[in-house]
C-alpha positions as semicolon CSV with decimal commas, in nm:
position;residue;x (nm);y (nm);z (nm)
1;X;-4,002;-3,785;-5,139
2;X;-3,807;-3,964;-4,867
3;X;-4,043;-3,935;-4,507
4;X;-3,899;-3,996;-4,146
5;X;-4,178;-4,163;-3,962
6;X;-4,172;-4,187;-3,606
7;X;-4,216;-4,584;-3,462
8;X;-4,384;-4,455;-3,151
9;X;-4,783;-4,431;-3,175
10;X;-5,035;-4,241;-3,001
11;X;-4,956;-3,938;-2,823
12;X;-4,593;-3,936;-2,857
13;X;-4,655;-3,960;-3,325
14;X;-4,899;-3,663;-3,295
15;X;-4,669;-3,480;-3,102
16;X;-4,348;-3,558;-3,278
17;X;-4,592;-3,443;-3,614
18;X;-4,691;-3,118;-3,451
19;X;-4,281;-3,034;-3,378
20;X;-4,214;-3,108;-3,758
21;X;-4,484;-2,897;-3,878
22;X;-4,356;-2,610;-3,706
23;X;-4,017;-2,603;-3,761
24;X;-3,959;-2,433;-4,145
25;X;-3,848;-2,682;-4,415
26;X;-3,568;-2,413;-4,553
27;X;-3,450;-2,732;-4,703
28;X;-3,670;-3,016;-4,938
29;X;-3,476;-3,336;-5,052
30;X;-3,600;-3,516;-5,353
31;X;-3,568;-3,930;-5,354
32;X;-3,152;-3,919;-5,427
33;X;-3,106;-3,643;-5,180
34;X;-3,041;-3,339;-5,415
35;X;-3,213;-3,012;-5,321
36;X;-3,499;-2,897;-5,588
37;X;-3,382;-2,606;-5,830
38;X;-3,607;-2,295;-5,604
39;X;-3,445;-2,411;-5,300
40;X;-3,085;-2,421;-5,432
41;X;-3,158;-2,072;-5,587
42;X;-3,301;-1,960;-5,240
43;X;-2,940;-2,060;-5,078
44;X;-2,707;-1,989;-5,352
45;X;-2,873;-1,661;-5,335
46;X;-2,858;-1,642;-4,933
47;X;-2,447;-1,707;-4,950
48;X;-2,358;-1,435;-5,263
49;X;-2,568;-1,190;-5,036
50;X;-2,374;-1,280;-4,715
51;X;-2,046;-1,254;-4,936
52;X;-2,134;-0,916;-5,050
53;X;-2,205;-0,800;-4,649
54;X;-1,853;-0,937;-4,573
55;X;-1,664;-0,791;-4,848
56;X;-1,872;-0,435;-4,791
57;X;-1,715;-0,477;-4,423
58;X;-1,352;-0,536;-4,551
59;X;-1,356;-0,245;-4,763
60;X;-1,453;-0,047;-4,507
61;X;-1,181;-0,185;-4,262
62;X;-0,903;-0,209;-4,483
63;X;-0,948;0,066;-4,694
64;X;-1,148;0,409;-4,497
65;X;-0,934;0,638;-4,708
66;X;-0,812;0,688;-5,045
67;X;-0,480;0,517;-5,093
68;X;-0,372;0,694;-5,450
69;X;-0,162;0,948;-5,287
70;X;0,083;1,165;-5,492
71;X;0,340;1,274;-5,231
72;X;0,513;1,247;-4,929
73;X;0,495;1,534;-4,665
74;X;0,782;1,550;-4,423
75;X;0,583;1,756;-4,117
76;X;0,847;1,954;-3,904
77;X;0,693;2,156;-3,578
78;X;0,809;2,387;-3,356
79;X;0,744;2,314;-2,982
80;X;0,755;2,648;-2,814
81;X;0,401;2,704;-3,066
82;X;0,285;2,374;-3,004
83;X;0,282;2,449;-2,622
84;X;0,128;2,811;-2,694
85;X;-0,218;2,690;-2,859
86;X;-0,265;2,331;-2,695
87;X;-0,357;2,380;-2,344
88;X;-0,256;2,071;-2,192
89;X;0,110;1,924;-2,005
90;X;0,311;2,045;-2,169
91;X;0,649;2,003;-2,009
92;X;1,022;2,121;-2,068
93;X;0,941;2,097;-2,462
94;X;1,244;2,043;-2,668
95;X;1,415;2,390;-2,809
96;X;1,457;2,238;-3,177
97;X;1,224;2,158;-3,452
98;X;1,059;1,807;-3,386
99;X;0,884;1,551;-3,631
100;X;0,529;1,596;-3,649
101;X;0,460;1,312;-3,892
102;X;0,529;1,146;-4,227
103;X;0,215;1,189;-4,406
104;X;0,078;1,084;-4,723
105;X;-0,173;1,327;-4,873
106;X;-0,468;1,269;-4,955
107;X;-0,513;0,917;-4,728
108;X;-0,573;0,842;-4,353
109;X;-0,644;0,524;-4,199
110;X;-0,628;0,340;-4,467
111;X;-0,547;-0,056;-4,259
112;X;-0,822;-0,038;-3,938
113;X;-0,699;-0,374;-3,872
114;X;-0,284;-0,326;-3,891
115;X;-0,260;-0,212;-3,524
116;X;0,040;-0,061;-3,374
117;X;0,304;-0,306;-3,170
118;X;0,559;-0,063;-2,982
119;X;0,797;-0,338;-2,951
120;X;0,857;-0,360;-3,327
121;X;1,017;-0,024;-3,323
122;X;1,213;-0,098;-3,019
123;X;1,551;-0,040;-3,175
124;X;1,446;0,268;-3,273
125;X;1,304;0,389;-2,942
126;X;1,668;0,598;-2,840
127;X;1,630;0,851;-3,152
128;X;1,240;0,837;-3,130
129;X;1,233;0,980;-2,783
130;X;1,467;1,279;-2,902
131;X;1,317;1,367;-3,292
132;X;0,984;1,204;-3,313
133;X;0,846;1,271;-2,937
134;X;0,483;1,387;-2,829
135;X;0,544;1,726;-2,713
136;X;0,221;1,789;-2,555
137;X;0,159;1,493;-2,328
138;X;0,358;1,331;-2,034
139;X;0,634;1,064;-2,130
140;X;0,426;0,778;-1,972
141;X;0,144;0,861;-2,229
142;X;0,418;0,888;-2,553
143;X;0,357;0,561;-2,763
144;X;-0,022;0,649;-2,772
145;X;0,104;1,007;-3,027
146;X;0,329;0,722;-3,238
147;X;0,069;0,448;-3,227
148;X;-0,219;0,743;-3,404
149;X;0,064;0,800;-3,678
150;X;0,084;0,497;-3,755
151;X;-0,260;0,417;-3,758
152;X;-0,375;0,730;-3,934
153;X;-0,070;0,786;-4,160
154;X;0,158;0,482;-4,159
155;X;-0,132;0,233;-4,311
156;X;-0,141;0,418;-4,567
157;X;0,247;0,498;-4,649
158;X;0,285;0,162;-4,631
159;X;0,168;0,162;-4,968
160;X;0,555;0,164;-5,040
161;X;0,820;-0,151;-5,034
162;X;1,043;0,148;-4,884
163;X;0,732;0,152;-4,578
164;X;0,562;-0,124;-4,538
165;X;0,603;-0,202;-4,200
166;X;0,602;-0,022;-3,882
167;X;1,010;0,000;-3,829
168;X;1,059;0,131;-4,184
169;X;0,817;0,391;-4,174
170;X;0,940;0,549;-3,812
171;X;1,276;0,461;-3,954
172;X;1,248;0,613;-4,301
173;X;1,088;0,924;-4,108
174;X;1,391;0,954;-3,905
175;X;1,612;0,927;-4,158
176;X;1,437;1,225;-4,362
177;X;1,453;1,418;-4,095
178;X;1,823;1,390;-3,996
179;X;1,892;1,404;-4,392
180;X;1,696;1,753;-4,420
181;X;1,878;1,879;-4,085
182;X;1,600;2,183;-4,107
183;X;1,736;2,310;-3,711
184;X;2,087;2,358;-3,830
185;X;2,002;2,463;-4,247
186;X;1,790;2,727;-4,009
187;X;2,101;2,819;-3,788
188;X;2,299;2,815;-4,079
189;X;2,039;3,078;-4,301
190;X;2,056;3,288;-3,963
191;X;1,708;3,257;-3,920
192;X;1,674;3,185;-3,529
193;X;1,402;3,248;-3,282
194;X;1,397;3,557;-3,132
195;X;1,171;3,826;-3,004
196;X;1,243;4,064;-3,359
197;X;1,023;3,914;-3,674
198;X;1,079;3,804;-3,988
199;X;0,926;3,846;-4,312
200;X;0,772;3,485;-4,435
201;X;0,870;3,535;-4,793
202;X;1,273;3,551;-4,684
203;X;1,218;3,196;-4,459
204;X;1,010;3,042;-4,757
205;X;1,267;3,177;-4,998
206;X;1,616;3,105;-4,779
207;X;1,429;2,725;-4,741
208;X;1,341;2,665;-5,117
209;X;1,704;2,792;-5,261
210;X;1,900;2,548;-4,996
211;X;1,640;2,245;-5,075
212;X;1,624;2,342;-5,431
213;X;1,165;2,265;-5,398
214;X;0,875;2,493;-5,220
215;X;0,830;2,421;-4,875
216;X;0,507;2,501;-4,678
217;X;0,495;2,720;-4,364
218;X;0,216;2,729;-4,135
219;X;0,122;2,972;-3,924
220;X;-0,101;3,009;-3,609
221;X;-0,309;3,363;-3,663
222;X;-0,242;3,634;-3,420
223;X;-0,469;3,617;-3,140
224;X;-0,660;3,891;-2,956
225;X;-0,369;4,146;-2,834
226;X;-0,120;4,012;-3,049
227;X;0,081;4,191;-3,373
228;X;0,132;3,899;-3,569
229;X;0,124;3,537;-3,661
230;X;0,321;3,301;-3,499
231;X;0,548;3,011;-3,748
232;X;0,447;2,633;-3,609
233;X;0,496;2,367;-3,874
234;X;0,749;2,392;-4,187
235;X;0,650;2,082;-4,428
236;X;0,919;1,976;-4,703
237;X;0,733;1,696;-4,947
238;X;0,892;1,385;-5,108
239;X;0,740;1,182;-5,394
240;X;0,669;0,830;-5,440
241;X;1,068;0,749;-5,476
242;X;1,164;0,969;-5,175
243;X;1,292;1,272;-5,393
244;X;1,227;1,618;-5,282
245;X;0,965;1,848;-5,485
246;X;0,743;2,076;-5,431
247;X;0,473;2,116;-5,140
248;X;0,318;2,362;-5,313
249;X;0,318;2,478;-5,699
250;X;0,449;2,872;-5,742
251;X;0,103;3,084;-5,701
252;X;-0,133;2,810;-5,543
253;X;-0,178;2,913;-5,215
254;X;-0,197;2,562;-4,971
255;X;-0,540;2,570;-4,790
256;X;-0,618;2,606;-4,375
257;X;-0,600;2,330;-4,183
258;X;-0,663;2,211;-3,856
259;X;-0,349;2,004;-3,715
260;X;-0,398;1,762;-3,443
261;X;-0,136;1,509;-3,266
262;X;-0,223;1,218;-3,108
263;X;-0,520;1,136;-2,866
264;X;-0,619;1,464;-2,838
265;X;-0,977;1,535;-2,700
266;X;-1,186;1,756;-2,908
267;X;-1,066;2,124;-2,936
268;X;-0,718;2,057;-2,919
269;X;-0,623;2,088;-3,241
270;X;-0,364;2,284;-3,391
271;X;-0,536;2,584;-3,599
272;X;-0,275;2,644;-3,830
273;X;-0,268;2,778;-4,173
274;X;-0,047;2,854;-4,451
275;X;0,150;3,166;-4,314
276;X;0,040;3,501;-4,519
277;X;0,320;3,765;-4,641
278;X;0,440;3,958;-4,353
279;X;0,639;3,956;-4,064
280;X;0,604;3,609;-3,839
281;X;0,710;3,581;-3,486
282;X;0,968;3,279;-3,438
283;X;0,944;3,234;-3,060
284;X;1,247;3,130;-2,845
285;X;1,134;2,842;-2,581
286;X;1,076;3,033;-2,295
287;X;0,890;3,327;-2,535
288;X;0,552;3,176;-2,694
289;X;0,362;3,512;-2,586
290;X;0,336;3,790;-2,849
């Protein structure tokens, strides 16, 4: 065994003993300097162990939600029942369908650590403002309502050549919406908001014969004093290579949800659900009370 002595004598050997023989030998070197078989195994086993911490920790950054997603849901709202259930500043909301988001199912948050840069969508800023804006908070506050769809639902679109950064998502969202034109297909199927109702079948059914797939409508249930439901999102879903089909398959019923945009404290979600048969109130801007 190789042995560091210590030239000094008297006190200052006994002392510099004592030190050694309290510090742990983690570490024993045989004559040519080579550690001894246990203590290799004792490291070797020491760095797969930290390995396994570090890759537990990247899984759980990279990946907090399930990336296989099967389709591609255009999310459409209306503002006048945006403004109606979130109590917060609202203010002169837009009198057209906006874009809620471009949302995989079945994944959220799938890259903790791809953050949102507003300057890498600055060419797109102009139509983002008008389609894609946050309807329920002031202008100053916007960006934080684009930079929790991206984070939530952009990481894991991105899953897609067509998506895979931050300017062709909001991009690719704004082209879908401008391509499916729902505010004047709407206009053009007569179906307007106004203080009469409609029946949700004939909106569902006008919808699926122009875009040739299912759409899903969600509703906000009447509240206490009210005769009906009120119509707040319209979703039309895309697959993998961008092609319309169906949100829903004929008979299946989508389940309730509980929508939420942006930073929104607790409580301040959406509660929509798929609408039920029946008449729907489509409220005009000024109207959301009924």
């Amino acid at each position: 065994m190789s042995v560091f002595r210590d030239s000094r004598a008297g006190a200052g050997q006994r002392a510099s003993r004592a030190w050694e023989a309290s510090v742990p030998r983690l570490v024993v070197l045989t004559d040519r300097g080579a550690m001894k078989p246990a203590a290799a195994g004792h490291v070797l086993l020491c760095c797969l162990c930290l390995a396994f911490a570090y890759l537990c920790c990247a899984h759980r950054l990279w990946r907090s939600g399930d990336q296989e997603w099967q389709k591609l849901i255009m999310v459409h709202h209306w503002p006048a029942t945006v403004c109606k259930e979130v109590e917060n500043d609202c203010r002169n909301p837009p009198d057209y369908w906006t874009i809620h988001g471009l949302w995989p199912d079945k994944a959220e948050e799938c890259n903790r650590s791809w953050h949102f840069h507003l300057e890498e969508i600055k060419d797109l800023l102009q139509d983002m403002k008008i389609y894609w804006p946050d309807v329920i908070h002031s202008s100053a506050n916007r960006s934080s309502f684009w930079k929790h769809e991206w984070q939530k639902h952009g990481t894991c679109a991105a899953q897609l050549d067509a998506l895979n950064s931050q300017k062709k998502y909001f991009g690719k969202g704004l082209d879908l919406y401008k391509g499916l034109a729902l505010n004047s297909m709407l206009q053009k199927l007569g179906i307007i908001p106004s203080g009469n109702y409609y029946q949700i079948a004939d909106i569902k059914d006008a919808l699926a014969g122009l875009y040739g797939v299912i759409p899903k409508i969600q509703c906000l249930l009447p509240k206490q004093g009210e005769e009906v439901q009120t119509i707040g999102q319209i979703e039309l879903c895309f697959t993998k290579d961008l092609q319309l089909r169906n949100c829903t398959e004929p008979g299946k019923p989508g389940k309730p949800v509980a929508v939420g945009q942006g930073a929104q404290p607790a409580g301040a979600a959406m509660n929509l659900q798929v609408c039920e048969d029946g008449p729907v109130f489509y409220p005009p801007p000024q109207e959301t009370n009924r």
